[in-house]
NULUMVO-333801 format. One record per residue (C-alpha): residue number from 0; chain; x, y, z. Coordinates in Angstrom, 2 decimals, m for minus. Each point is the difference from the previous one (the first is absolute). Last residue first. Example, Ala and Ser with C-alpha at 12.3 -4.5 7.8 and 13.67 -1.06 7.14 Angstrom:
BEGIN
<nr=1, kette=A, u=13.67, v=m1.06, w=7.14> .
<nr=0, kette=A, u=m1.37, v=m3.44, w=0.66> .
//
This chain:
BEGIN
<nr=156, kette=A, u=43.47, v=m93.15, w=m39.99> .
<nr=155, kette=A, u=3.93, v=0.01, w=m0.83> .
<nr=154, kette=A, u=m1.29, v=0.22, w=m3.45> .
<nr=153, kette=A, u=m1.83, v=3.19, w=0.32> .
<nr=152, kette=A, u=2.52, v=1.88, w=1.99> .
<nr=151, kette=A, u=2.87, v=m0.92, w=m2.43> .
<nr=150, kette=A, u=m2.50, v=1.59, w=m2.92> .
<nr=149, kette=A, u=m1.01, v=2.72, w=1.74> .
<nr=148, kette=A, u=3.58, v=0.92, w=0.69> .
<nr=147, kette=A, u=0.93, v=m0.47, w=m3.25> .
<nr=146, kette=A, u=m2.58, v=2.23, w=m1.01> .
<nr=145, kette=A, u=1.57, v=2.84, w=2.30> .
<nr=144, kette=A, u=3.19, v=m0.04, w=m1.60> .
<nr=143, kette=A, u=m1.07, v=0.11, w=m3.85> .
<nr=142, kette=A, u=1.00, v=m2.39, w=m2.16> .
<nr=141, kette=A, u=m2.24, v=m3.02, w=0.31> .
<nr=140, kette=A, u=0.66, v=m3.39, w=m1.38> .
<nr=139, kette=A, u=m1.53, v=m1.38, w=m2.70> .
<nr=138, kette=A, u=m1.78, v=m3.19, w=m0.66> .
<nr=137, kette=A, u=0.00, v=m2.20, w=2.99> .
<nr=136, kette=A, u=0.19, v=2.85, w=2.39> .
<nr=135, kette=A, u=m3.64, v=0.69, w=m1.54> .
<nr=134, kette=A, u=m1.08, v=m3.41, w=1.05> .
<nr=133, kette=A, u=1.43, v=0.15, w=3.46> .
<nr=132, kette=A, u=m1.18, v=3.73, w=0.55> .
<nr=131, kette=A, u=m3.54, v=m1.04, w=m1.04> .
<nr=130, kette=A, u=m0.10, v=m3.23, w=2.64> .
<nr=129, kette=A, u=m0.12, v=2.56, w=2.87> .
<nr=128, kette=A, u=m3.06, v=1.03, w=m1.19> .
<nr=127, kette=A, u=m1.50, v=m3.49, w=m0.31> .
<nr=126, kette=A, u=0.96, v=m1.20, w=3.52> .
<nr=125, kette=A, u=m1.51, v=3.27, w=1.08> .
<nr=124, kette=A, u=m2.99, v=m1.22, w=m1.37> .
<nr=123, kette=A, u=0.44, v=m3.70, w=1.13> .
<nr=122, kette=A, u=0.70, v=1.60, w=3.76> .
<nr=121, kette=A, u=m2.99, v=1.60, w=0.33> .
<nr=120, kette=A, u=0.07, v=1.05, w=3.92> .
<nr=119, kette=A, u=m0.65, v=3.50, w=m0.06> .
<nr=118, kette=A, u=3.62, v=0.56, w=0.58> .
<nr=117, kette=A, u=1.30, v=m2.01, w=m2.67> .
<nr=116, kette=A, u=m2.36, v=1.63, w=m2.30> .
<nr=115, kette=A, u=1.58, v=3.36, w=1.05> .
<nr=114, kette=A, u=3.21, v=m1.45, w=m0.11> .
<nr=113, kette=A, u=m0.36, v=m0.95, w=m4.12> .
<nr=112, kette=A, u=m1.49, v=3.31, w=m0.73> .
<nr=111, kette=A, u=2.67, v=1.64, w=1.53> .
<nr=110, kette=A, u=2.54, v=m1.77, w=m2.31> .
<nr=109, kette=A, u=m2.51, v=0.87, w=m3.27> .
<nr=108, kette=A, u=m0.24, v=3.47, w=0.62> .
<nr=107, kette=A, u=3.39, v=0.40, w=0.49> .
<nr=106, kette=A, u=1.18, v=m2.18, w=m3.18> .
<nr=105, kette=A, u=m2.58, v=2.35, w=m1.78> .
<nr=104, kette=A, u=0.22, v=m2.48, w=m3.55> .
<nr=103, kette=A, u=m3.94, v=0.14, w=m0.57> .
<nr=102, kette=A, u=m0.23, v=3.16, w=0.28> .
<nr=101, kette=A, u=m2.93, v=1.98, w=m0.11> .
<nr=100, kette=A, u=m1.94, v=m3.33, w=0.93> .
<nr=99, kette=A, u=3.09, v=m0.85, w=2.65> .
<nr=98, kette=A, u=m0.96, v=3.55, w=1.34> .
<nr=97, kette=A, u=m3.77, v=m0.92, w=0.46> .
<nr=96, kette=A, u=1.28, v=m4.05, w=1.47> .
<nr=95, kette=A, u=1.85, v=2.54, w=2.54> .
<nr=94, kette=A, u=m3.24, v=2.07, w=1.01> .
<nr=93, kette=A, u=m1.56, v=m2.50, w=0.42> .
<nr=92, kette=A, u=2.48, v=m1.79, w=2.05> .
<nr=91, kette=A, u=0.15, v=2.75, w=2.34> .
<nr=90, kette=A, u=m4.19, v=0.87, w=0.31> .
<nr=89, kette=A, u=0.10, v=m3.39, w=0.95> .
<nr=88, kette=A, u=3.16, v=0.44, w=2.84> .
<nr=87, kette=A, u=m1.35, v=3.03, w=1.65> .
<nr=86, kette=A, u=2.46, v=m0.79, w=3.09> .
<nr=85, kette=A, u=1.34, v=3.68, w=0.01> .
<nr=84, kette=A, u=3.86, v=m1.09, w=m1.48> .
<nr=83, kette=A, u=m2.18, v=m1.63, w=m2.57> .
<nr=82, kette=A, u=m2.18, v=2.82, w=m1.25> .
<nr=81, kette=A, u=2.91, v=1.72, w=m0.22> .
<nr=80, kette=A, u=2.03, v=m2.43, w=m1.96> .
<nr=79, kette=A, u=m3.22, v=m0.17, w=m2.14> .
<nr=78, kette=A, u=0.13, v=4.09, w=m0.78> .
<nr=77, kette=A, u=3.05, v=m0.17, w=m1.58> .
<nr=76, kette=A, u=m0.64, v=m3.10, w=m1.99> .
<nr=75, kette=A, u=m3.13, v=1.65, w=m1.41> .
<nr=74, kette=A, u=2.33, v=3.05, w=m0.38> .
<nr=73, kette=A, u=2.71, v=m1.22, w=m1.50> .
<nr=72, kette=A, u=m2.50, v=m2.06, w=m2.91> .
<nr=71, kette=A, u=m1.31, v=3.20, w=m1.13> .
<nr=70, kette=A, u=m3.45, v=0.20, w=m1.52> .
<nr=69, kette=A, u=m1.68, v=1.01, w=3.21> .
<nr=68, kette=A, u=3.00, v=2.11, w=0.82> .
<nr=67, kette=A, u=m0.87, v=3.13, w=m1.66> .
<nr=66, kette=A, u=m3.75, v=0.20, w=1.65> .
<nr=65, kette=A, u=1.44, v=m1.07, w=3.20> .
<nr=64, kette=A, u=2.11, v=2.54, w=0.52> .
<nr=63, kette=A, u=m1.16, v=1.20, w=3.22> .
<nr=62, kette=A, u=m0.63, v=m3.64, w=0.96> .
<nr=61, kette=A, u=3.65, v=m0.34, w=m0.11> .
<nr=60, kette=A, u=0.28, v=2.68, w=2.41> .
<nr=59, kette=A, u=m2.02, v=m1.38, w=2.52> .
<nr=58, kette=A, u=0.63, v=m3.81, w=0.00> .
<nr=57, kette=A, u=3.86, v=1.64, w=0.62> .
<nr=56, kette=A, u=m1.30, v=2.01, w=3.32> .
<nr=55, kette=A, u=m1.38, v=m3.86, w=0.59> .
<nr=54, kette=A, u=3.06, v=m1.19, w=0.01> .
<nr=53, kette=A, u=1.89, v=2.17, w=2.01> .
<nr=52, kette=A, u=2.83, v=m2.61, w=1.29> .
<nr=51, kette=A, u=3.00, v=2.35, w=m0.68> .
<nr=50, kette=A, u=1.44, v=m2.60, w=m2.95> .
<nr=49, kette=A, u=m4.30, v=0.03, w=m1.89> .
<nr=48, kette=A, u=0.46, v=3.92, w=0.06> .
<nr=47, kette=A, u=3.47, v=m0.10, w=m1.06> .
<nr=46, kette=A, u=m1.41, v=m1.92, w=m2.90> .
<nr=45, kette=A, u=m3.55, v=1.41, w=m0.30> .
<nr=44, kette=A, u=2.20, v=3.61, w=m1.00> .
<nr=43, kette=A, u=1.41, v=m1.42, w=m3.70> .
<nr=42, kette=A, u=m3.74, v=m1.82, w=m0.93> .
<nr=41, kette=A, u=m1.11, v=3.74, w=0.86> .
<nr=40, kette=A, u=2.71, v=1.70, w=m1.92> .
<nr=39, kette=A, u=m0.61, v=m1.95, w=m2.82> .
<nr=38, kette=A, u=m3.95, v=0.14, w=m0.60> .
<nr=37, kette=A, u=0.56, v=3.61, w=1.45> .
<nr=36, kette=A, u=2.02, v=0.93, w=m3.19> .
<nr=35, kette=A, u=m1.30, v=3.84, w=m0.50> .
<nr=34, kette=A, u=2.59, v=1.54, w=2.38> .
<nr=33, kette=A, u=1.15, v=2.19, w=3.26> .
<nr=32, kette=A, u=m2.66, v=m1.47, w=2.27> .
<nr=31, kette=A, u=0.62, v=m3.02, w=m0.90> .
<nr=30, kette=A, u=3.52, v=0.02, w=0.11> .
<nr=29, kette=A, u=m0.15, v=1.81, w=2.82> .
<nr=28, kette=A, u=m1.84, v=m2.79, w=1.58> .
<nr=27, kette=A, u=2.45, v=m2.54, w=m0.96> .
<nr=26, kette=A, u=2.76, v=2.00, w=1.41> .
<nr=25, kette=A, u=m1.43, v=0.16, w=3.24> .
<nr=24, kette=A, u=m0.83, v=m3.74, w=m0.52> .
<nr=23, kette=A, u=3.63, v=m0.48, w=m0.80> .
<nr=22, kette=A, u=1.24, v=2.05, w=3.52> .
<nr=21, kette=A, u=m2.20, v=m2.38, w=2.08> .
<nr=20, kette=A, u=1.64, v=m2.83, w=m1.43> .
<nr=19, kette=A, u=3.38, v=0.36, w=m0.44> .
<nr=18, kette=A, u=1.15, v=m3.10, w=m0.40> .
<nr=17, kette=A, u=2.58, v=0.39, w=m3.25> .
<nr=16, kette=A, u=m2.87, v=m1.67, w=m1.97> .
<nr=15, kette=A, u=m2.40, v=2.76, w=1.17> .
<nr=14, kette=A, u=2.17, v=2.83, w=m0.36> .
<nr=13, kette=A, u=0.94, v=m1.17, w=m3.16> .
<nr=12, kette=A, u=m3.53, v=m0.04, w=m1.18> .
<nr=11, kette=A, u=m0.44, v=3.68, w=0.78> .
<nr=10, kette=A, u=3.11, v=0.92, w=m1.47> .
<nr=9, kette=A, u=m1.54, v=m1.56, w=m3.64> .
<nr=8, kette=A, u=m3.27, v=1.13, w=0.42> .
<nr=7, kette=A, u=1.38, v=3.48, w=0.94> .
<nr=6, kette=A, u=1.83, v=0.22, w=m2.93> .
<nr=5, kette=A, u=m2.72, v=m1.47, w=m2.35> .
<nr=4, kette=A, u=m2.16, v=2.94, w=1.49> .
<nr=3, kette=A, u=2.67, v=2.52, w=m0.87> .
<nr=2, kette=A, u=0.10, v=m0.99, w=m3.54> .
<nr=1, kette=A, u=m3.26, v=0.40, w=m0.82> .
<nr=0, kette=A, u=m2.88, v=m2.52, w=m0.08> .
//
């Protein structure tokens, strides 16, 4: 990847946390357009995507890259909030308990997991998945932002 990519990675996902949706997916695609990192740019772009309600748009271009993402634990999580926000719940959790095979400490992967079950009614499952964050709070606590999050989300379940 050269430096320019990185560049436009980097503006391209402040667009998207500053709200800008519509102008991060236009970076996104010149990103991937402009680069050799699709795996990245393309888990970058399903964000806005997933924010502007084009979910299936998202399906799309993850399946472009699906022969990089198979063994990527972003991407199988990636593609199950997708799957979820269109009502393919089964297809969702399978693709989570994929990414929690990858990696079995996806704090994502593993809180969607637990509301997909939820949602398809098997509450001892998602009892179970919840139960992770609670034994892994017991041992260490995480230090980035975003786990946290995870974390607070999966014991308030």
């Amino acid at each position: 990847m050269c430096i320019r990519d990185r560049v436009s990675l980097q503006e391209a996902r402040q667009l998207y946390v500053e709200g800008y949706y519509q102008a991060a997916v236009e970076a996104y695609e010149a990103a991937l357009t402009a680069g050799d990192n699709r795996l990245g740019a393309t888990l970058g772009l399903v964000r806005p995507l997933e924010q502007l309600g084009r979910y299936q748009q998202a399906l799309e271009r993850l399946a472009a890259v699906e022969q990089q993402g198979r063994s990527v634990a972003d991407w199988h999580e990636a593609r199950a909030r997708m799957l979820k926000h269109l009502g393919r719940y089964h297809q969702a959790i399978a693709h989570c308990r994929t990414a929690l095979r990858l990696d079995p400490d996806h704090f994502a992967a593993r809180y969607l997991l637990g509301t997909l079950l939820e949602t398809v009614g098997k509450k001892p499952e998602a009892i179970a998945a919840y139960k992770w964050f609670n034994d892994l709070l017991a041992e260490r606590l995480p230090e980035e932002a975003s786990k946290l999050v995870y974390a607070g989300q999966g014991l308030y379940r």
